[in-house]
C-alpha positions as CSV (number, residue, x, y, z in Angstrom):
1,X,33.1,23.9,-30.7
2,X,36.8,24.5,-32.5
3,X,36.1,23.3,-36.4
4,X,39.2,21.4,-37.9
5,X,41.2,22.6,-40.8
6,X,39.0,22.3,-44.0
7,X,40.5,19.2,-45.1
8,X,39.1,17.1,-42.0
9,X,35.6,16.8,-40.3
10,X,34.8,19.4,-37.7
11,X,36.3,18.6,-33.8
12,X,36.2,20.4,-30.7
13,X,38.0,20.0,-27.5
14,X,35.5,21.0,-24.5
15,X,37.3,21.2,-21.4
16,X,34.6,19.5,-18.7
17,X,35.8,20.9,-15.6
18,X,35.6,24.8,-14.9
19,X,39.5,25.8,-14.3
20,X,39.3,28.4,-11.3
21,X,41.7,30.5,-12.0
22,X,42.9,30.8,-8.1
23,X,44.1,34.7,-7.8
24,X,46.4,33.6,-10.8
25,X,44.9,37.2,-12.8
26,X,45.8,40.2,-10.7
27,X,45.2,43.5,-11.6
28,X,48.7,44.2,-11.4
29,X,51.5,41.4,-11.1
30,X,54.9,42.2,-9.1
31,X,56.4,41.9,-13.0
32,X,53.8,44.2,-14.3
33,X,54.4,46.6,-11.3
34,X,58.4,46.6,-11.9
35,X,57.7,47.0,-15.4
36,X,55.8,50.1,-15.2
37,X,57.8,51.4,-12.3
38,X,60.5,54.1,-13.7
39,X,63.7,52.6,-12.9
40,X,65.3,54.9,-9.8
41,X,68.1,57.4,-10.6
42,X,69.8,56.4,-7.1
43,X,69.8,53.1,-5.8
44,X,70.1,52.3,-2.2
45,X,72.1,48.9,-1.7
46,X,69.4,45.8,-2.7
47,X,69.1,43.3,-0.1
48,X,70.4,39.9,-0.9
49,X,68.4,37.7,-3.0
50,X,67.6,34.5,-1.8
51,X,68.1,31.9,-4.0
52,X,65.3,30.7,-7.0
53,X,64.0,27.7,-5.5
54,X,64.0,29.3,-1.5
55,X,62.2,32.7,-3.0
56,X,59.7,30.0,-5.1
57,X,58.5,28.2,-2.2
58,X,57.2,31.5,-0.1
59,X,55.2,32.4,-3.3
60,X,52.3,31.7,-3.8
61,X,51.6,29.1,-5.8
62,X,49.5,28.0,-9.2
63,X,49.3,24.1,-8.5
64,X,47.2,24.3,-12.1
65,X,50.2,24.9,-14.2
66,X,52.9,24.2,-11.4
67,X,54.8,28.0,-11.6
68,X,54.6,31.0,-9.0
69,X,51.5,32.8,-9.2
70,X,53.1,35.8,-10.2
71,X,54.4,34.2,-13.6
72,X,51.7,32.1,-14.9
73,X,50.7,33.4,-18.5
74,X,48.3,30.4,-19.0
75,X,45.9,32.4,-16.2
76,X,47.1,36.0,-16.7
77,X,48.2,35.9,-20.8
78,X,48.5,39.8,-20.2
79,X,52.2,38.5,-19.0
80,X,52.9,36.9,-22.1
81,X,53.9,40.1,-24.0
82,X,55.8,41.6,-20.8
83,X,57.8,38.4,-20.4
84,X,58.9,38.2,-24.4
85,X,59.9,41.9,-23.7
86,X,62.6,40.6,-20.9
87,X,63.6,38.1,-23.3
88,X,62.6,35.5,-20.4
89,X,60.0,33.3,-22.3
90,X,60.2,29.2,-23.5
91,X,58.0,29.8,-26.3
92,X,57.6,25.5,-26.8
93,X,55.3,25.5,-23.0
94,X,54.0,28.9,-23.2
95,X,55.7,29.9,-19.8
96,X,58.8,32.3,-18.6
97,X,61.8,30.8,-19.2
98,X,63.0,30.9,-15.7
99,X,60.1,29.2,-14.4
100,X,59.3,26.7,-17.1
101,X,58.2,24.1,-15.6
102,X,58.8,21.4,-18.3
103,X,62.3,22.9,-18.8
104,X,63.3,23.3,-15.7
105,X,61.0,20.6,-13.3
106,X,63.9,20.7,-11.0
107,X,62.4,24.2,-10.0
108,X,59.3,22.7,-9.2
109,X,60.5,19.8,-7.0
110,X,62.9,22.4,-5.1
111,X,59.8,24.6,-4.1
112,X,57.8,21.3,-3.0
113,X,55.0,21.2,-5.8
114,X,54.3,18.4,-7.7
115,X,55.1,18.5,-12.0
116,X,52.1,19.6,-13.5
117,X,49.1,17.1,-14.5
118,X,48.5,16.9,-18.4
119,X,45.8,17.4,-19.4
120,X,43.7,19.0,-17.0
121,X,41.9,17.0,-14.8
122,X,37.8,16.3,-16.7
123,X,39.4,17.3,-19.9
124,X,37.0,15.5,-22.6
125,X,36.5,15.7,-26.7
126,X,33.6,15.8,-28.0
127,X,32.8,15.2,-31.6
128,X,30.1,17.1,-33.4
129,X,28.6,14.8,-33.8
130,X,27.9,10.7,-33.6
131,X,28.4,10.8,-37.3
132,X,31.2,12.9,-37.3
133,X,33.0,9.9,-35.8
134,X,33.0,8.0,-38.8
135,X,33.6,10.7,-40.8
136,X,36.7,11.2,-38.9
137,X,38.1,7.8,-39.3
138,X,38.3,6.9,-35.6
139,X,38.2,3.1,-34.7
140,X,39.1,1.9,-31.4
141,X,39.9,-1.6,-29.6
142,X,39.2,-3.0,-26.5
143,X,42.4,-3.1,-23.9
144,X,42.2,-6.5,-23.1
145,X,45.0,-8.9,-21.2
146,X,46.6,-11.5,-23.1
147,X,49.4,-13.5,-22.7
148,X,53.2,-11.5,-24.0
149,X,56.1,-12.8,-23.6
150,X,59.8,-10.1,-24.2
151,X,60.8,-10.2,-27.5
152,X,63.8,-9.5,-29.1
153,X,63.2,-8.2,-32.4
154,X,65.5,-8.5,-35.5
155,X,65.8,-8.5,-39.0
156,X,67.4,-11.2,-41.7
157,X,67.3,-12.8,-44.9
158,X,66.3,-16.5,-46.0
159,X,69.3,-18.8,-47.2
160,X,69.2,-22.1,-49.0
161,X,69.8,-25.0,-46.4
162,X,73.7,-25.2,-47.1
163,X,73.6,-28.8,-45.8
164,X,71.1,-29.8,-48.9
165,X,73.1,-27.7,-51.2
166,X,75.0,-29.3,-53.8
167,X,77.4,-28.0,-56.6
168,X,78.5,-30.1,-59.7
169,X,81.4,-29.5,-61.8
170,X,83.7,-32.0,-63.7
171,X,86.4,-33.7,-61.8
172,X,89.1,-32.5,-64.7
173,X,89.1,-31.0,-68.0
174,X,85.6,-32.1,-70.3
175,X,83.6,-30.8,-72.8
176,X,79.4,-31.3,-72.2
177,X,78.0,-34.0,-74.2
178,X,74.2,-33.8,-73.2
179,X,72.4,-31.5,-70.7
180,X,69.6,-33.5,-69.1
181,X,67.7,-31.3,-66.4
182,X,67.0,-27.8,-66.9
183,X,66.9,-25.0,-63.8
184,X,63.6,-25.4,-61.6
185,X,63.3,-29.0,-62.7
186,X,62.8,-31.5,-59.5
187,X,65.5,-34.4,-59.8
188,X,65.7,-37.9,-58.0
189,X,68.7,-39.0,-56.0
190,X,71.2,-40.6,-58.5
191,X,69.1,-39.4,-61.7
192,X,71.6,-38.6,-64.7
193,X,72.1,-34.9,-64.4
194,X,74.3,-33.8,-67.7
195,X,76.7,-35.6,-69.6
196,X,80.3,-35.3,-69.9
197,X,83.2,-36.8,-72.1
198,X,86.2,-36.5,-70.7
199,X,90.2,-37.5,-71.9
200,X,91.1,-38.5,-68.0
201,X,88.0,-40.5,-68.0
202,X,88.4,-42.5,-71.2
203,X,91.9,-43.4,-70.0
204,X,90.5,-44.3,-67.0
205,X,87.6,-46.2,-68.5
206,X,90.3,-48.5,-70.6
207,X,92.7,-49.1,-67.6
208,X,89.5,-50.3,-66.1
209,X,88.7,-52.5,-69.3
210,X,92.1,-53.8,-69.4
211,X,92.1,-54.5,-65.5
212,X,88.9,-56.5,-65.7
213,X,90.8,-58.8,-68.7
214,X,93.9,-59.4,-66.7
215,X,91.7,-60.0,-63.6
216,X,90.1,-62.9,-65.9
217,X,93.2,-64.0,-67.2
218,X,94.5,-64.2,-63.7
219,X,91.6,-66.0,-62.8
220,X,91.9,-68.8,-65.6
221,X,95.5,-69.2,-65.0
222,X,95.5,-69.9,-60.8
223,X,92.6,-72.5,-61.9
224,X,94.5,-74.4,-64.1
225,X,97.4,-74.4,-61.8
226,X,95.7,-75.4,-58.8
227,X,94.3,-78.3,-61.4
228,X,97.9,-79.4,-62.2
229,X,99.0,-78.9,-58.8
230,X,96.5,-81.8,-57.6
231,X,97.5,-84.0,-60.4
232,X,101.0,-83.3,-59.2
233,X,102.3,-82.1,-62.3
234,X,103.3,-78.5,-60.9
235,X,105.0,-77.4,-58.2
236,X,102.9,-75.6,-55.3
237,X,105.0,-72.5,-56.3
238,X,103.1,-72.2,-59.6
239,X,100.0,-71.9,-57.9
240,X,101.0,-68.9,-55.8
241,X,102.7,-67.2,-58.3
242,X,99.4,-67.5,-60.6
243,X,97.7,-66.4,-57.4
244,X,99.4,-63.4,-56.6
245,X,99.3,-62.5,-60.1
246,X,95.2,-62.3,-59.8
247,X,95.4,-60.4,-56.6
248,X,97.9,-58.1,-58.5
249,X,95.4,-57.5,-61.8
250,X,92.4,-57.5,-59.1
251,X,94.1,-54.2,-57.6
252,X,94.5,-52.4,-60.7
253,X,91.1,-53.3,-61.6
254,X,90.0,-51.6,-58.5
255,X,92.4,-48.7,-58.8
256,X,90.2,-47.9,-62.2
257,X,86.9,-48.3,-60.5
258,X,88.4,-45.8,-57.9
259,X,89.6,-43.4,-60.5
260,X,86.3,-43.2,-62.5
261,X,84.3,-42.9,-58.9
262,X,86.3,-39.9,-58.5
263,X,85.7,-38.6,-62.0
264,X,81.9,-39.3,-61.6
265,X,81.7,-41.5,-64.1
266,X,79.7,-45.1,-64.0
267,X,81.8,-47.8,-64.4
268,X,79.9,-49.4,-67.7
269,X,81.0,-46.0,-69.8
270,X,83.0,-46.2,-72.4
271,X,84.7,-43.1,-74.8
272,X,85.1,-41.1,-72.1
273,X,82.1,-40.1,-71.8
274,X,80.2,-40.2,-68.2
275,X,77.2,-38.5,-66.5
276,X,77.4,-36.2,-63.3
277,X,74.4,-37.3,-61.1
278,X,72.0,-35.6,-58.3
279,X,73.3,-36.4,-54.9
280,X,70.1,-36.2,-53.2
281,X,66.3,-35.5,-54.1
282,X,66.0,-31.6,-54.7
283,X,65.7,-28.8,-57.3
284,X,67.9,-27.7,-59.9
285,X,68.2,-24.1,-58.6
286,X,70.6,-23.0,-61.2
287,X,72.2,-24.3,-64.3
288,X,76.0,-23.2,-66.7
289,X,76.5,-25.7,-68.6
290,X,76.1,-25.2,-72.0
291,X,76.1,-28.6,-74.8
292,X,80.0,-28.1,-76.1
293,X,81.4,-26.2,-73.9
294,X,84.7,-26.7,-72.7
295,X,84.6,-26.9,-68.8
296,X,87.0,-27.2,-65.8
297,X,86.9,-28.5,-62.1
298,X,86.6,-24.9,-61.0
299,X,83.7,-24.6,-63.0
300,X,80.0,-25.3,-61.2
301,X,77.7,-26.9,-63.9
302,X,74.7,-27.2,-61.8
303,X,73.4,-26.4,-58.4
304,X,70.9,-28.6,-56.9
305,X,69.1,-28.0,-53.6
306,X,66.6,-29.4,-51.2
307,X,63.6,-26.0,-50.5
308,X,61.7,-28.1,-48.3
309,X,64.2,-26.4,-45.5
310,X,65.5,-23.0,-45.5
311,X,67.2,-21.2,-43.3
312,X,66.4,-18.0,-41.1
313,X,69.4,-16.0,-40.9
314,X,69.4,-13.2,-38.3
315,X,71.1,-10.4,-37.3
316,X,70.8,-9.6,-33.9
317,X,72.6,-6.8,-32.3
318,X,75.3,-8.0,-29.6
319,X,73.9,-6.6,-26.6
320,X,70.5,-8.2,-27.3
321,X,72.5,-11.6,-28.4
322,X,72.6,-12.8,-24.8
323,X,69.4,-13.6,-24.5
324,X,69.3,-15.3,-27.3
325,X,68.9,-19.4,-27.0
326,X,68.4,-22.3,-29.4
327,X,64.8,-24.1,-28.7
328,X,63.3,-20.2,-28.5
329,X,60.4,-19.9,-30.4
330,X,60.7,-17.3,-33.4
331,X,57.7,-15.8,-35.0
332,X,58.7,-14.6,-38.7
333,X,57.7,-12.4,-41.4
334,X,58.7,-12.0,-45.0
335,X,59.3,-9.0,-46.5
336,X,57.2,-8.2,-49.7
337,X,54.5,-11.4,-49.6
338,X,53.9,-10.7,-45.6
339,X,54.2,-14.0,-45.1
340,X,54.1,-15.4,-41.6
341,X,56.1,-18.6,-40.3
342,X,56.8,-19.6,-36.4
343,X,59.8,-21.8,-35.8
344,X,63.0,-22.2,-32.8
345,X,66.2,-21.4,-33.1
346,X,68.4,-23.6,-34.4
347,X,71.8,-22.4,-33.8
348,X,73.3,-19.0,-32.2
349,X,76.8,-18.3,-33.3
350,X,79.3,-18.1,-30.8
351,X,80.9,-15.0,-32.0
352,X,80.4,-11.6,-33.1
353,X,80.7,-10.0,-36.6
354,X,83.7,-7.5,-36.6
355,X,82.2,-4.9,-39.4
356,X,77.9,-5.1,-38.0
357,X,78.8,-5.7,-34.5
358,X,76.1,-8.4,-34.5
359,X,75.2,-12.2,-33.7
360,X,74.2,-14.5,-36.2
361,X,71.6,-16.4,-35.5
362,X,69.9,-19.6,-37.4
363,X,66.4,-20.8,-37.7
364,X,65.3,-23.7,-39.7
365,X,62.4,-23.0,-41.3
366,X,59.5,-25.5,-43.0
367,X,59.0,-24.9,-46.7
368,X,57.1,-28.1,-47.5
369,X,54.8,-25.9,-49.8
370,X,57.8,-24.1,-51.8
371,X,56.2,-20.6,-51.1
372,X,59.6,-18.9,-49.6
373,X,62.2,-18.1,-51.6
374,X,66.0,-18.4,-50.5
375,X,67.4,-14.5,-50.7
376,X,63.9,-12.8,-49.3
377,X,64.9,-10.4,-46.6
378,X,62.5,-10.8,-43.3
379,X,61.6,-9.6,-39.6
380,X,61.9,-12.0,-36.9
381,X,60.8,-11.8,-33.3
382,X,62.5,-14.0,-30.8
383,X,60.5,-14.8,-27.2
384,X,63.2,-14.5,-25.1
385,X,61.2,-14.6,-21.7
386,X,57.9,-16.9,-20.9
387,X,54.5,-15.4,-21.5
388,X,52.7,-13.3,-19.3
389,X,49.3,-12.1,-18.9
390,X,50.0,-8.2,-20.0
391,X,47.6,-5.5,-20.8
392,X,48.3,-4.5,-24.7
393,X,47.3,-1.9,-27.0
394,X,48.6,-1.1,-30.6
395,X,51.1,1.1,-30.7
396,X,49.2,3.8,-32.5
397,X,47.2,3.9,-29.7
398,X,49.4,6.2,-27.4
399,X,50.0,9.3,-27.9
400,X,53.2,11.5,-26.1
401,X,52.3,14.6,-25.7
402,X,53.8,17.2,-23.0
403,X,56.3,14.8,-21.6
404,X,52.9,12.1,-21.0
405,X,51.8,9.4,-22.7
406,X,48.3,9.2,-23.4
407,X,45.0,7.0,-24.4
408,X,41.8,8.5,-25.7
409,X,39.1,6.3,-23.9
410,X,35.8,6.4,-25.5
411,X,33.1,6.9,-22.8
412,X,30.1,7.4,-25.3
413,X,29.5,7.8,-29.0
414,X,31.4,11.1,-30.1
415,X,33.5,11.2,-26.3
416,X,36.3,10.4,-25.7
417,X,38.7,10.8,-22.1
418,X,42.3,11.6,-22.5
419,X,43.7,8.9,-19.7
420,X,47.6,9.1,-18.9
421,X,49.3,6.0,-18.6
422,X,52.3,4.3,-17.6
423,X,54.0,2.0,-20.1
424,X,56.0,-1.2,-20.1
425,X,57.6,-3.8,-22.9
426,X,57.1,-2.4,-26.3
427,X,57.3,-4.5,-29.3
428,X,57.5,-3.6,-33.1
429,X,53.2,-3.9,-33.2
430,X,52.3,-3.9,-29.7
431,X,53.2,-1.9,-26.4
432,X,52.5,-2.8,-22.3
433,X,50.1,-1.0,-20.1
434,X,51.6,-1.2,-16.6
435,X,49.4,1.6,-14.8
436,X,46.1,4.0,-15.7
437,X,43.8,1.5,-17.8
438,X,41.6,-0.7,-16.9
439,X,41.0,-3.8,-19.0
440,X,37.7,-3.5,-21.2
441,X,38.3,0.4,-21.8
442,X,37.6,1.1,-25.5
443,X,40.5,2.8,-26.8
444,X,41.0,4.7,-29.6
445,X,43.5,3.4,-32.4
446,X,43.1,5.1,-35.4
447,X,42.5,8.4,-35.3
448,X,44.2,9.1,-31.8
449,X,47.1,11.5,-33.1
450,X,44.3,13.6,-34.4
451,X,42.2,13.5,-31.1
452,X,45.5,14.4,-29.4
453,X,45.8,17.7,-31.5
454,X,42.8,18.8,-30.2
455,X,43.6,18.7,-26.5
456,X,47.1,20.4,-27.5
457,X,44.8,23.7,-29.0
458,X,44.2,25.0,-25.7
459,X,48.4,24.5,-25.0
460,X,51.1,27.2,-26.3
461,X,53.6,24.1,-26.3
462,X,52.1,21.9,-28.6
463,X,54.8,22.2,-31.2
464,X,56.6,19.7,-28.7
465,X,54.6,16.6,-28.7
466,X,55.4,13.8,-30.8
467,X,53.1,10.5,-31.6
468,X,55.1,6.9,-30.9
């Protein structure tokens, strides 16, 4: 049993299967021999050498650790020492530099072996004990299939929807009369927002005043014509001269409607004075006006917005952007609250940012119960391909170590199988099993980096594995 550091419960690895060490120990290697050997004080001409992978292949052979018998420190560790004397050893494996065969596989493949198998074959952990197990912290999950589809995943940021957005300022110079709304407040299409009085205006207010009284002067005046016309008193010509008169005072009277339309103002005002209204049902999202202040066109009094729609903007990087298609779904998360939405794209823009080198793309997103905020930041993860029956795991669940990736399968309370596997799609949570589980297995999750540390013990190169 190997006992953890103190800080941790106590694990051992126990290696199942007797490793035979195949003639690997010799009482004296051809190293150790040439070592020893005094070199000569005349040397007759050396043969030629035949190249490394040629003079590999007639030696014989450690298929354990997949290097010439001759230099295999894992079954003769008296070489180590002779080999770090030479200056020829790769300290990461734990085997001579020349013949590292996680350096240099190539070696390996020339001489005809296969790479070597990690870990060794009926390699098992054992725990302590069953209660050690909890102690530990290990929980595991059962490898099941389920449907996956390819996802592209991308981050973003929630925007107000800029076709609900609405920005108010005066149509000319004003001062603010009367503030009627205050920011957060919800607001009726055409409610009175703030009021304004404005110079413009109250010219344009008694132009329209004045318009309306020559419009009914007009009136009066082709009425009694026409009257005296019929009783042949007047000439015809007097009734269209009193009738283009009304058309001409009718036209001015709509110029001032026009004009205070375009101010904002209603039509019944009067003073100058007139009231900016909401456009369409929202929320006041923001407010600067301030009772008598002195305000321009350029200047945005209020902003009013509809948060029952927001938008999803995302960044996605231009090589993934292809892929990328309005109608795909879109599952979403918010930064912060961990909020989760699903939605489609919307939109995909047709070109690419010049400074992020990136696609933007929009999703409209349902906030009927107002519990998003415009300006959160978010993860996205677009389906770009159909589902598929796949066999997932967490990602935590696999371990790389030694150039493999690995799965600790528990086979018993307190045991636990290092399995290699071959993996497929990987997603921000989740990652593909294409080849060396079965569905069912009970896997370890948390607590498998651990479990993996104490199969590397027994390995000189553990320094070189790394978790996913």
């Amino acid at each position: 049993m190997r006992p953890f550091p103190s800080a941790g419960p106590l694990l051992s690895a126990v290696v199942a299967a007797a490793i035979a060490l195949q003639g690997c120990a010799r009482d004296a290697s051809p190293l150790e021999r040439a070592v020893a050997a005094p070199a000569p004080t005349t040397a007759a001409p050396a043969p030629a050498t035949p190249a490394p992978a040629a003079r590999e292949a007639t030696e014989a052979w450690c298929g354990e650790h997949a290097v010439p018998e001759a230099k295999c420190t894992k079954c003769n560790p008296r070489l180590i020492e002779q080999f770090i004397a030479a200056g020829d050893y790769c300290r990461e494996h734990g085997f001579p530099e020349s013949a590292c065969p996680y350096c240099h596989p190539e070696l390996v493949t020339a001489a005809g072996h296969p790479l070597p198998a990690f870990p060794a074959p009926g390699t098992k952990i054992r725990l302590a004990g069953p209660e050690t197990e909890q102690e530990a912290g290990i929980e595991t999950v059962r490898a099941e299939v389920r449907p996956f589809a390819g996802t592209v995943d991308v981050v973003g940021q929630l925007e107000l929807d800029q076709n609900r957005l609405a920005r108010l300022s005066a149509r000319g110079d004003a001062t603010v009369v009367e503030l009627k709304v205050d920011a957060g407040e919800d607001v009726r299409r055409g409610q009175p927002l703030v009021v304004l009085a404005s110079g413009a205006v109250g010219g344009a207010q008694s132009s329209r005043v004045a318009a309306e009284a020559r419009v009914e002067a007009a009136r009066s005046a082709l009425e009694r014509e026409e009257q005296l016309a019929q009783s042949g008193i007047s000439p015809r010509q007097d009734v269209e001269r009193a009738r283009a008169q009304l058309a001409s005072a009718e036209a001015e009277r709509d110029a001032a409607r026009a004009a205070l339309r375009a101010a904002g103002a209603a039509e019944s005002g009067r003073g100058g004075r007139y009231a900016l209204v909401a456009p369409f049902a929202g929320t006041v999202i923001a407010r600067d006006a301030v009772a008598g202040r002195s305000v321009g066109e350029d200047d945005v009094l209020l902003e009013i917005a509809d948060v029952r729609t927001l938008w999803a903007v995302l960044e996605v990087p231009e090589e993934q952007a292809g892929s990328v298609r309005p109608g795909q779904r879109v599952a979403l998360t918010v930064d912060g609250s961990g909020e989760r939405r699903e939605a489609r794209v919307t939109r995909v823009s047709p070109a690419v940012d010049r400074r992020t080198r990136t696609v933007r793309v929009r999703v409209d997103v349902a906030n009927e119960d107002r519990t998003l905020r415009a300006g959160s930041f978010l993860r996205a993860s677009i389906e770009v391909s159909a589902p598929r029956g796949a066999l997932l795991l967490p990602r935590d669940a696999v371990q790389r170590a030694q150039e493999h990736d690995l799965v600790f399968v528990r086979t018993r309370p307190g045991e636990y199988d290092p399995v290699e596997v071959r993996l497929g799609v990987r997603t921000r949570d989740e990652v593909e099993v294409v080849a060396g589980l079965t569905p069912g297995a009970e896997v370890v999750t948390a607590g498998a980096f651990v479990l993996k540390t104490e199969i590397l013990k027994d390995s000189i190169g553990a320094g070189c594995a790394d978790g996913h």
